[in-house]
Backbone as CSV, one residue per row, in Angstrom:
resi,resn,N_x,N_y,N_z,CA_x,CA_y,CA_z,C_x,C_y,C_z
1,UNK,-11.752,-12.178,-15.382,-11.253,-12.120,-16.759,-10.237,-10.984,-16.908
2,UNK,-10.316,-9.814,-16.546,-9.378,-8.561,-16.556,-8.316,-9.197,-15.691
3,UNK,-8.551,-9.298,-14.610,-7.120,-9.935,-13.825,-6.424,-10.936,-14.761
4,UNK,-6.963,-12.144,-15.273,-6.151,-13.005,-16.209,-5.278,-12.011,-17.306
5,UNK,-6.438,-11.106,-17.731,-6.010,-10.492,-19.147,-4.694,-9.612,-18.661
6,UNK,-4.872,-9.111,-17.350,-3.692,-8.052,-16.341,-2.341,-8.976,-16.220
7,UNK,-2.511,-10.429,-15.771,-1.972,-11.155,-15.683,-0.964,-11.662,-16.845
8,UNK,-1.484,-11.876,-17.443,-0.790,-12.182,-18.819,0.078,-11.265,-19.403
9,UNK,-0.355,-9.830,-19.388,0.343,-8.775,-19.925,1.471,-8.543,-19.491
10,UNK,1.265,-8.452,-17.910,2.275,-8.072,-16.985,3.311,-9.676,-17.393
11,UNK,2.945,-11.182,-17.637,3.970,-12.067,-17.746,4.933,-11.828,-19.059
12,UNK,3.994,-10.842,-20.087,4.852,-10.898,-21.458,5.647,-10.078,-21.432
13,UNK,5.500,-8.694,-20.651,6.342,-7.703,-20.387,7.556,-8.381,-19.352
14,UNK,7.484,-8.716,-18.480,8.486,-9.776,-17.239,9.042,-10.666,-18.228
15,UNK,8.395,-11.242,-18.618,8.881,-12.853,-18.713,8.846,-13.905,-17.595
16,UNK,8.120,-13.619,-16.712,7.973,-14.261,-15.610,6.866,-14.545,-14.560
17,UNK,6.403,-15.307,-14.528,4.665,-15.396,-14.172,4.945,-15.109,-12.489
18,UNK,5.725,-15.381,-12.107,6.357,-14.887,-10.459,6.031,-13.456,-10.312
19,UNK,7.105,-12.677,-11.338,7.205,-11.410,-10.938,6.322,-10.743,-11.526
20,UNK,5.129,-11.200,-12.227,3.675,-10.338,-12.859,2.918,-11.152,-11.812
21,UNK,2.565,-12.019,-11.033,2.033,-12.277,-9.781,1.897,-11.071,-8.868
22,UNK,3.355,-11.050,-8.738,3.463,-10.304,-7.561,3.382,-8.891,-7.740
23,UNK,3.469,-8.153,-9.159,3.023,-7.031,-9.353,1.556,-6.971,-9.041
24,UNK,1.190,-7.917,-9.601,-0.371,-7.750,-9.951,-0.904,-7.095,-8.490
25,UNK,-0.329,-8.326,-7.409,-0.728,-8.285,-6.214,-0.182,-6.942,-5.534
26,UNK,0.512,-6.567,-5.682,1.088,-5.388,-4.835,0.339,-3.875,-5.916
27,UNK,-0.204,-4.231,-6.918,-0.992,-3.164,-7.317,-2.531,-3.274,-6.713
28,UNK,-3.106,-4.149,-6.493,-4.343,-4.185,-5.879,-4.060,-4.287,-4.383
29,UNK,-3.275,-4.754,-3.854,-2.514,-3.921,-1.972,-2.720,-2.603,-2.422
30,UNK,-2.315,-1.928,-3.263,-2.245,-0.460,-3.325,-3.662,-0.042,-3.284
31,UNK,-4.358,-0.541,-4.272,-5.589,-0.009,-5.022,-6.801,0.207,-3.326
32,UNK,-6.167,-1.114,-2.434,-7.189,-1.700,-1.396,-6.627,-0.457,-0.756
33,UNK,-5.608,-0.143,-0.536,-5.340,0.913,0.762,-6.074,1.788,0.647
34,UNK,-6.350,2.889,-0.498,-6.799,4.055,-1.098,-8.123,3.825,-1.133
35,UNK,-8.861,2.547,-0.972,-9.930,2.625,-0.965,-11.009,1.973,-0.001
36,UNK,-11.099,0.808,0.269,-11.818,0.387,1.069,-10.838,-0.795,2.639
37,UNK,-9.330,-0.909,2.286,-9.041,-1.209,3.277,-9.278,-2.257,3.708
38,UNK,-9.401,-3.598,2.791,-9.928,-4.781,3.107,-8.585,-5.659,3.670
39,UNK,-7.286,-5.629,3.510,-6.362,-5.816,3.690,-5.922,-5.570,4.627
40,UNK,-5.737,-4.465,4.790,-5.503,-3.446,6.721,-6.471,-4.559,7.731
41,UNK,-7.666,-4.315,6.997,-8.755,-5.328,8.390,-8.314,-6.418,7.947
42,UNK,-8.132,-7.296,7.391,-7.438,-8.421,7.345,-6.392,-8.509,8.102
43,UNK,-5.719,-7.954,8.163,-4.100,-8.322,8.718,-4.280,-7.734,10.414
44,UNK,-5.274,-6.838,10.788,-5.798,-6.613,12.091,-6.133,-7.482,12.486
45,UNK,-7.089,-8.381,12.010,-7.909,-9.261,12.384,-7.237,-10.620,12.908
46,UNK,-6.451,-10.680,11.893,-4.976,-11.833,12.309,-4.100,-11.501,13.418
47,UNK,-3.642,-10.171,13.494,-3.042,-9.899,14.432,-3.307,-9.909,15.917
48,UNK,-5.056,-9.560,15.924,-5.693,-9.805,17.064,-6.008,-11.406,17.611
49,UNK,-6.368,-11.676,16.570,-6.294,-13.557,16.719,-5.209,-14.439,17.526
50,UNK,-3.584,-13.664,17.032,-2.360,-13.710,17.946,-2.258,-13.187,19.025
51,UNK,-2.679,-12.037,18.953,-2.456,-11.689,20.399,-3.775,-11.931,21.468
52,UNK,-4.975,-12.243,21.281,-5.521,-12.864,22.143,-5.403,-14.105,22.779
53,UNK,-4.882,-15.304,21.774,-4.368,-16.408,22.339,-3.193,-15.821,23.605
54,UNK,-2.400,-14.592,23.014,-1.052,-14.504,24.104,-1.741,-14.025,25.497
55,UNK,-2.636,-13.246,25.423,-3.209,-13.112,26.430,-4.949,-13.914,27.043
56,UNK,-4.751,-15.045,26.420,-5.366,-16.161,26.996,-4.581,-16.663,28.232
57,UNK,-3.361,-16.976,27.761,-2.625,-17.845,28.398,-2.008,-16.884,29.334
58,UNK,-1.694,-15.433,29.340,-1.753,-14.522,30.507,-2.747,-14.547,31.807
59,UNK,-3.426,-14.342,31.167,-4.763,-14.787,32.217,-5.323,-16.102,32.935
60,UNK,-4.818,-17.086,31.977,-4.497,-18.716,33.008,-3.111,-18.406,33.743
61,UNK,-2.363,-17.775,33.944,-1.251,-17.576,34.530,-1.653,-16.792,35.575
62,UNK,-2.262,-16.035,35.225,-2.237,-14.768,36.115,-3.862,-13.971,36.097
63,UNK,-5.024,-14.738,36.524,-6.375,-14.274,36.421,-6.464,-12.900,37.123
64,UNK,-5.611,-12.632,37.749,-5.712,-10.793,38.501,-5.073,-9.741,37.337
65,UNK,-4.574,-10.046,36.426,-4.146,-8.916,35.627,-5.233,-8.251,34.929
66,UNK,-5.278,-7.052,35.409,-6.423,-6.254,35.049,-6.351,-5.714,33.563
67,UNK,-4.998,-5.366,33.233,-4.827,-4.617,31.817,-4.855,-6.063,30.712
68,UNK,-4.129,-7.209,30.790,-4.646,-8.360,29.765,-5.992,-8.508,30.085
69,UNK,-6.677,-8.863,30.898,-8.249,-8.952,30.889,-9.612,-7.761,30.066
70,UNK,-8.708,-6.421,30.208,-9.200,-5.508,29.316,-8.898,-5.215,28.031
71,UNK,-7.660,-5.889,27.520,-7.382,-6.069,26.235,-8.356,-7.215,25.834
72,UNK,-7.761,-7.882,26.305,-8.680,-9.416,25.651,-10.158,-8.976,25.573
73,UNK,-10.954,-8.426,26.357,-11.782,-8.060,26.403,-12.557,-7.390,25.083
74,UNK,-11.356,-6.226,24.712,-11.637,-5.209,23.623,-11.159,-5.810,21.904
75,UNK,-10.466,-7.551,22.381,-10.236,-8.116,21.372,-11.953,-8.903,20.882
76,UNK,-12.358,-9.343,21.599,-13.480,-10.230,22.119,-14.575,-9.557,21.260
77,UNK,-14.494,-8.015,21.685,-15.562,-7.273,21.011,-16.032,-6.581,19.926
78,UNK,-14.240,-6.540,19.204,-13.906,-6.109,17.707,-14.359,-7.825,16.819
79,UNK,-13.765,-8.869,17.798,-14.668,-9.838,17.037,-16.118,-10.349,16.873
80,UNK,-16.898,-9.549,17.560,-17.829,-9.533,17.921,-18.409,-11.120,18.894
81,UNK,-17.771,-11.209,19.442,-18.065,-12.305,20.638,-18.248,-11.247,22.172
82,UNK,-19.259,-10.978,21.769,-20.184,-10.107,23.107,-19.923,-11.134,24.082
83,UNK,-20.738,-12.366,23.951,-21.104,-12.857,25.223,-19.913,-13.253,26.118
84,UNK,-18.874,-13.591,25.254,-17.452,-14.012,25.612,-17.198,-12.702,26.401
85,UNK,-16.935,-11.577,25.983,-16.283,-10.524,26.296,-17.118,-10.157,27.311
86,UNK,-17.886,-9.849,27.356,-19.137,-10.243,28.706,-18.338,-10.599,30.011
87,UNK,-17.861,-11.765,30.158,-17.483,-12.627,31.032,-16.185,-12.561,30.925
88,UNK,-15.386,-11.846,30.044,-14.127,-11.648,30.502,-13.863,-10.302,31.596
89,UNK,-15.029,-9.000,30.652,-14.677,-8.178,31.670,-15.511,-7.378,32.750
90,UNK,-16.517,-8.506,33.369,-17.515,-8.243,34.315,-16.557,-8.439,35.347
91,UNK,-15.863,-9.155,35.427,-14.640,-9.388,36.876,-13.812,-7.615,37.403
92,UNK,-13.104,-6.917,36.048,-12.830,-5.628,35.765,-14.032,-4.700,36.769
93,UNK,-15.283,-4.698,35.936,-16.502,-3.667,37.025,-16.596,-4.304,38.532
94,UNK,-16.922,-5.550,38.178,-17.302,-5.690,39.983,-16.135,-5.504,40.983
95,UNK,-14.839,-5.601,40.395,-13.888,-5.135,41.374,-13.755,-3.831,41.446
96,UNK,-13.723,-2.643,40.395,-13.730,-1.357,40.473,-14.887,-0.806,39.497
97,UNK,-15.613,-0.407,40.280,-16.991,-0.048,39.335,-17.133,1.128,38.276
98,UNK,-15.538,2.360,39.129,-15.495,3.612,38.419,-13.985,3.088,36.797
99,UNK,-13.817,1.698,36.750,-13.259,1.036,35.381,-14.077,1.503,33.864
100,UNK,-13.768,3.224,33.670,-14.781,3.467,32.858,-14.347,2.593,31.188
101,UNK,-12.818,1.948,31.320,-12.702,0.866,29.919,-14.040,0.042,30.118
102,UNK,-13.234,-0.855,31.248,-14.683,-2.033,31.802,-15.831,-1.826,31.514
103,UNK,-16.661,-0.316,31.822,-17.858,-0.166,31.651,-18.031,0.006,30.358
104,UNK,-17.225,0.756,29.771,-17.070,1.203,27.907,-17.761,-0.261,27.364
105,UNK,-16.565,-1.205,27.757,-17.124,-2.662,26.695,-17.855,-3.544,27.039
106,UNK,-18.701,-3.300,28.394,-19.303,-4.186,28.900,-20.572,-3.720,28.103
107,UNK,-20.981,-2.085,28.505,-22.057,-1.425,27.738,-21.804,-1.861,26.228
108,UNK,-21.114,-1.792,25.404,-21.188,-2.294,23.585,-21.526,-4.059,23.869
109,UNK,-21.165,-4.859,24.794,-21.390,-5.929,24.448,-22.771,-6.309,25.470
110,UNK,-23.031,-5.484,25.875,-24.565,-6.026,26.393,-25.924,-5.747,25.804
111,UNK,-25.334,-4.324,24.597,-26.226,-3.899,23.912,-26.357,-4.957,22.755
112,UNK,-25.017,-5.680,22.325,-25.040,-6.340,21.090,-25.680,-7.749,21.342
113,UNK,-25.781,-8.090,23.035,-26.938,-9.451,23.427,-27.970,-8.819,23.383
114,UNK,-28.600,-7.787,23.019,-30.291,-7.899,23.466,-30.298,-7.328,24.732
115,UNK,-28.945,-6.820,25.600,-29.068,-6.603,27.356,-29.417,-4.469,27.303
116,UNK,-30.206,-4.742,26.424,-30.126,-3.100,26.261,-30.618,-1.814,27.551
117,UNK,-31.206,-2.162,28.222,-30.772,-1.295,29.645,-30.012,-0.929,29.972
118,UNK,-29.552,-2.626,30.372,-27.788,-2.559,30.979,-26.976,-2.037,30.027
119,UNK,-26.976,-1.943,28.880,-25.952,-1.454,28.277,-26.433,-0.279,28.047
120,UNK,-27.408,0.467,28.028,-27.608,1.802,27.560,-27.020,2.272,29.315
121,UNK,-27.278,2.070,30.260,-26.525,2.257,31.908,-25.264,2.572,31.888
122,UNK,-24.513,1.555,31.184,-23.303,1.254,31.317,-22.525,2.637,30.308
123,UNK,-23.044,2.595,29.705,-22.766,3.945,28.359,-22.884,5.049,28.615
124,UNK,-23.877,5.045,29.461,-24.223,6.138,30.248,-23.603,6.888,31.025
125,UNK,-23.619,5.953,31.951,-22.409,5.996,33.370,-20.902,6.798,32.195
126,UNK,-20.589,5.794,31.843,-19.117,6.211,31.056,-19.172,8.245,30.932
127,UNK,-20.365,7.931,30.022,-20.187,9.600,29.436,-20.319,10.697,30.113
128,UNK,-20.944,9.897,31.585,-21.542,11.093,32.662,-20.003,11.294,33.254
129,UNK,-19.349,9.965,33.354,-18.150,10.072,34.479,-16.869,11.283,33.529
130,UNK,-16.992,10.796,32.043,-15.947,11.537,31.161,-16.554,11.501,29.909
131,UNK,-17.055,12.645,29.731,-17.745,12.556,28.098,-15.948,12.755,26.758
132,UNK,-14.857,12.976,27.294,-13.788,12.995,26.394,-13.506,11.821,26.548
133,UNK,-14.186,10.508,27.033,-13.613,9.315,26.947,-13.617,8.408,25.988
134,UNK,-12.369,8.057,25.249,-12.472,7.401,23.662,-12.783,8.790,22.759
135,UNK,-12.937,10.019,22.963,-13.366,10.965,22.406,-14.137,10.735,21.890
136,UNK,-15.427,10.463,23.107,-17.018,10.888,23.121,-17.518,9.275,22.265
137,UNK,-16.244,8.344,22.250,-17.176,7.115,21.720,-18.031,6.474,22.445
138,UNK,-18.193,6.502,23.913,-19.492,6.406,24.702,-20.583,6.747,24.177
139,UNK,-21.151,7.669,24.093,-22.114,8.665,23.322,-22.585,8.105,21.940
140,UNK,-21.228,7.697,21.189,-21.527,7.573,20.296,-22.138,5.902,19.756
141,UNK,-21.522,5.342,21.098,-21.890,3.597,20.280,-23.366,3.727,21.116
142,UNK,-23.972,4.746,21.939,-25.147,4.409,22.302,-26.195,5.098,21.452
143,UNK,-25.927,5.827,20.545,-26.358,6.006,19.459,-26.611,5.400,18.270
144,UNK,-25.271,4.436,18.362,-25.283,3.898,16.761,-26.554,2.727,17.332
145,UNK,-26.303,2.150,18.615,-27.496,1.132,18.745,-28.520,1.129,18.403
146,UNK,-29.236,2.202,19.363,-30.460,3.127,19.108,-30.628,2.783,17.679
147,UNK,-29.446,3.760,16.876,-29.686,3.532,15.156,-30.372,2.002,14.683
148,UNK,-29.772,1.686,15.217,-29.661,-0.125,14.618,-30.925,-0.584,14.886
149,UNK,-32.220,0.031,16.448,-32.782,-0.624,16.360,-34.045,0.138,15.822
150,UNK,-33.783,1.241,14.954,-34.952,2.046,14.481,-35.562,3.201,15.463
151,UNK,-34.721,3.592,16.509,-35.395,4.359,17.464,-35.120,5.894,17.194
152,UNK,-35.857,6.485,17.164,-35.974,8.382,16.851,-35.160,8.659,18.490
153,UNK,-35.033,7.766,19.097,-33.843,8.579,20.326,-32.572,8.442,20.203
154,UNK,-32.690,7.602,18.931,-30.790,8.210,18.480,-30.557,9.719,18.236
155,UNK,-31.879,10.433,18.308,-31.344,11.615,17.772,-30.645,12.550,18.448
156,UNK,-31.050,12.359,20.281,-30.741,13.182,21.328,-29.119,13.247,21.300
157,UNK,-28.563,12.083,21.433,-27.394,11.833,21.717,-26.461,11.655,20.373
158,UNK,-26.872,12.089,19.263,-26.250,12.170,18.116,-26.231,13.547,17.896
159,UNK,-27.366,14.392,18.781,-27.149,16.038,17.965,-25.563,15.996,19.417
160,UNK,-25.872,15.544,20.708,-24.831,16.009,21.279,-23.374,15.208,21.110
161,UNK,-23.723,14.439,20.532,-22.353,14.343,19.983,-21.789,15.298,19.363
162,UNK,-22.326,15.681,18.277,-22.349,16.111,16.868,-21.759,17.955,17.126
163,UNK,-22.180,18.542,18.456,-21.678,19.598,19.313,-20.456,19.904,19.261
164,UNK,-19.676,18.690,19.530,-18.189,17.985,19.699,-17.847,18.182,18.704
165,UNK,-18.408,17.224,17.857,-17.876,16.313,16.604,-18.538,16.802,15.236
166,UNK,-18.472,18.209,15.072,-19.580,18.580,14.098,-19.081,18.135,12.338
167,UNK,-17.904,17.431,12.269,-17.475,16.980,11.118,-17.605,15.243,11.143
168,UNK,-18.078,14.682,11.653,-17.909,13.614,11.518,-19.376,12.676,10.627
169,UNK,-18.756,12.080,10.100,-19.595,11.758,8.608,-20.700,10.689,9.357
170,UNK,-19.935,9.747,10.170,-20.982,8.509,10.149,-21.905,9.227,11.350
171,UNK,-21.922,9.890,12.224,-22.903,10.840,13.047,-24.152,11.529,12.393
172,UNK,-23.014,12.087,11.119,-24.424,13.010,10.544,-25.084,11.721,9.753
173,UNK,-24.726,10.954,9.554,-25.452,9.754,8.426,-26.731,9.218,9.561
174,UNK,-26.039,9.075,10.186,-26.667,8.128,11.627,-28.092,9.047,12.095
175,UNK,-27.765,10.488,12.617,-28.540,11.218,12.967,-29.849,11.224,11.524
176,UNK,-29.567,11.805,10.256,-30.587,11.742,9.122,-30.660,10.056,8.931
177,UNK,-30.490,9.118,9.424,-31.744,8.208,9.344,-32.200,8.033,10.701
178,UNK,-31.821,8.610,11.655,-32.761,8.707,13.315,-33.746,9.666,12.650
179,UNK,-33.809,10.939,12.157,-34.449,12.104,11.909,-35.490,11.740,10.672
180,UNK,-35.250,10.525,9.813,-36.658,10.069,9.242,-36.922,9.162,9.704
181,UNK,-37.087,8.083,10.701,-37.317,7.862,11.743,-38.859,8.270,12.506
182,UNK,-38.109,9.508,13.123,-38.269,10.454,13.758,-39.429,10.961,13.098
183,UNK,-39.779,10.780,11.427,-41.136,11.983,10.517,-40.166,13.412,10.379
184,UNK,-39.357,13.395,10.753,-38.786,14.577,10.091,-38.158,14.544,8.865
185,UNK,-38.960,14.831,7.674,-38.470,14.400,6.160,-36.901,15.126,6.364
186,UNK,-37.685,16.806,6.226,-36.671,17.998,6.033,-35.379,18.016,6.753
187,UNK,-35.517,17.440,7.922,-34.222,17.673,8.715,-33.115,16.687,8.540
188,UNK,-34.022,15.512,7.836,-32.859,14.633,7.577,-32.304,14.896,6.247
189,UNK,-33.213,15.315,5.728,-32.140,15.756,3.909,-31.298,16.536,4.217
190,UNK,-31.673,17.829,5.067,-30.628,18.375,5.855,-29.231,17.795,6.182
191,UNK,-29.500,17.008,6.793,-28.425,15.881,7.576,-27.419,14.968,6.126
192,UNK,-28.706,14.919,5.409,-27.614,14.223,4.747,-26.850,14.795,3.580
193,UNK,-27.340,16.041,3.081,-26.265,16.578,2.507,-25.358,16.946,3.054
194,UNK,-25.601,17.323,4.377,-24.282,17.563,5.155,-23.428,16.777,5.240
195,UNK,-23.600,15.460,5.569,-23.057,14.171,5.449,-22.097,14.696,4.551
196,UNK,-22.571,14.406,3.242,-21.858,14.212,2.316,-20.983,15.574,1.999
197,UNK,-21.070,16.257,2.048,-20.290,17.637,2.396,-19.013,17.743,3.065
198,UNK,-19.531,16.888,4.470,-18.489,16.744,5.134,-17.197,15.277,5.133
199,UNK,-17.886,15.044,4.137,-17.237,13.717,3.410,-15.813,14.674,2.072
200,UNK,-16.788,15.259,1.231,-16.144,15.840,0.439,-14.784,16.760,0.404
201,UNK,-14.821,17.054,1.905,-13.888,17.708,2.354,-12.507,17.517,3.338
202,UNK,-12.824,15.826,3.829,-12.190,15.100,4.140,-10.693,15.390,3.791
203,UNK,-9.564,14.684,4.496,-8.457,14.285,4.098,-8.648,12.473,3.512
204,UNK,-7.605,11.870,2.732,-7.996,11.392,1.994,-8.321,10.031,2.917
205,UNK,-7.232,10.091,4.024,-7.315,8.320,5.139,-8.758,8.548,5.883
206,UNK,-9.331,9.999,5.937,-10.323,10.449,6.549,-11.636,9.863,5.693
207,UNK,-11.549,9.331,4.329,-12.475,9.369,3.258,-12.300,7.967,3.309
208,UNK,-11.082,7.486,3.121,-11.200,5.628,3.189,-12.312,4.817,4.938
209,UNK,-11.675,6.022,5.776,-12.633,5.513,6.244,-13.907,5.808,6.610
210,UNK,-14.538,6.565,6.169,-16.139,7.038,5.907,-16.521,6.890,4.593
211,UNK,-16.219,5.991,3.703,-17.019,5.955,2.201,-17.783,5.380,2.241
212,UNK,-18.026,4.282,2.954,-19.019,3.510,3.405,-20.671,4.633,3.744
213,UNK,-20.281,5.278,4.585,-21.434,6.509,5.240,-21.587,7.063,4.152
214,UNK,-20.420,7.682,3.774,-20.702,8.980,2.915,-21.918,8.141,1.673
215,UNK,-21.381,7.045,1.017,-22.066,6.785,0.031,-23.303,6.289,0.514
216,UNK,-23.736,5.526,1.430,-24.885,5.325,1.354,-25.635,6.369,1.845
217,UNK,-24.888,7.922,2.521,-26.006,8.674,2.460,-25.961,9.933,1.452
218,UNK,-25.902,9.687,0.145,-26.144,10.267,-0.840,-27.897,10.362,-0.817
219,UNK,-28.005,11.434,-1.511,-29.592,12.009,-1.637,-30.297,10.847,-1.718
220,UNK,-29.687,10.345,-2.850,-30.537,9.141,-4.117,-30.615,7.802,-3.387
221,UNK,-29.625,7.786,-2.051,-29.849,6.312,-1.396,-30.344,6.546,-0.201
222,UNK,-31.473,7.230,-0.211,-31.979,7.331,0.982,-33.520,7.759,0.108
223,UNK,-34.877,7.167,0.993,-36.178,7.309,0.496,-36.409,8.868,1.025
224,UNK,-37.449,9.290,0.297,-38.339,10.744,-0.027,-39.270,10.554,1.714
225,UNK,-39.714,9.761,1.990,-40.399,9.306,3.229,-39.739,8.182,3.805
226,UNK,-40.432,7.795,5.056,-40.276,6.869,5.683,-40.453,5.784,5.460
227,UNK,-39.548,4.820,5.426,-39.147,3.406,5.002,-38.081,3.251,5.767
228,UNK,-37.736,1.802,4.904,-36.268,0.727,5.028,-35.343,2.005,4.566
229,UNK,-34.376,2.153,4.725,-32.718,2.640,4.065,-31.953,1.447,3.965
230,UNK,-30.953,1.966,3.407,-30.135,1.389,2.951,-29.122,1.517,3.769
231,UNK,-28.196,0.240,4.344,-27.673,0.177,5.426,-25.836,0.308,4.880
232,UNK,-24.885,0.948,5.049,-23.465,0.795,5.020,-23.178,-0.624,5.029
């Protein structure tokens, strides 16, 4: 109803239902940038869609190219087609095993089948060989798993992240719900005002992309004890 009512206004001022369209639209492009970025991932998402087909057909051309096979790969896994990406870049490890990309996305997509050994191994390996690799996102996606599946051993590898990375919002969010979890009421309220602290202080592209964290770990969205939370 506001958009119609936006709509209309903007046609009486124009005179032109075209050019109050296209305001309308290029004010909510704006509104999306500054805030949640639904547009940006949209137009990523398309873009990756193109360029994986281009390097489909790279790889029927040419199945030895190691760098299209690791793209496609890291396309595979932003779409979340694990099992696909799986089998694109297991060829990558078994030919060079120290391929710490290869191992990077083999570990996120074996954790996201249920292959959680192998992928906690594979994550492993990575961070032992170069913990500055992806800057420490090894470390960190074997954490967020952990997170995901309720385990108090996200906490090990979230405080050492966190060493590194002592500003980073979705870590401290991540760590205070490992840490009630964990029965540690105190340490996670801890955690999560920090969170949000370190949200507050952000630059602003720094805030579009942690509002998600920051807000769901406000005091008030997170339980007094142990329970469900509330998930980003």
């Amino acid at each position: 109803m506001n958009s119609w009512i936006n709509f209309s206004i903007l046609w009486m001022l124009t005179g032109s239902p075209v050019a109050a369209a296209v305001i309308l639209l290029a004010a909510y492009a704006i509104a999306d940038w500054y805030t949640f970025g639904f547009l940006r991932g949209l137009a990523q998402a398309v873009a990756d869609f193109r360029r994986g087909s281009r390097l489909r057909l790279v790889l029927l051309h040419n199945p030895h190219d190691r760098k299209a096979r690791a793209d496609l790969g890291a396309i595979l896994v932003s779409q979340r087609r694990f099992a696909r990406a799986i089998e694109v870049v297991k060829p990558l490890a078994d030919e060079d095993p120290h391929d710490l990309r290869a191992l990077f996305l083999l570990g996120v997509a074996c954790l996201a089948t249920g292959r959680v050994d192998q992928g906690e191994l594979f994550l492993s390996e990575v961070h032992k060989a170069d913990p500055a690799f992806k800057d420490g996102e090894a470390l960190l996606e074997l954490a967020r798993w952990r997170a995901r599946r309720r385990s108090a051993a996200a906490v090990e590898p979230l405080r050492e992240f966190l060493k590194s990375h002592p500003h980073h919002v979705e870590a401290r969010f991540l760590l205070a719900r490992a840490l009630l979890v964990a029965g540690d009421a105190a340490a996670a309220a801890a955690e999560r005002s920090r969170c949000w602290q370190e949200y507050e202080t952000e630059l602003p592209y720094q805030r579009r992309r942690d509002r998600l964290w920051a807000w769901a770990g406000r005091p008030e969205s997170f339980p007094s004890t142990g329970g469900t939370e509330r998930r980003p």
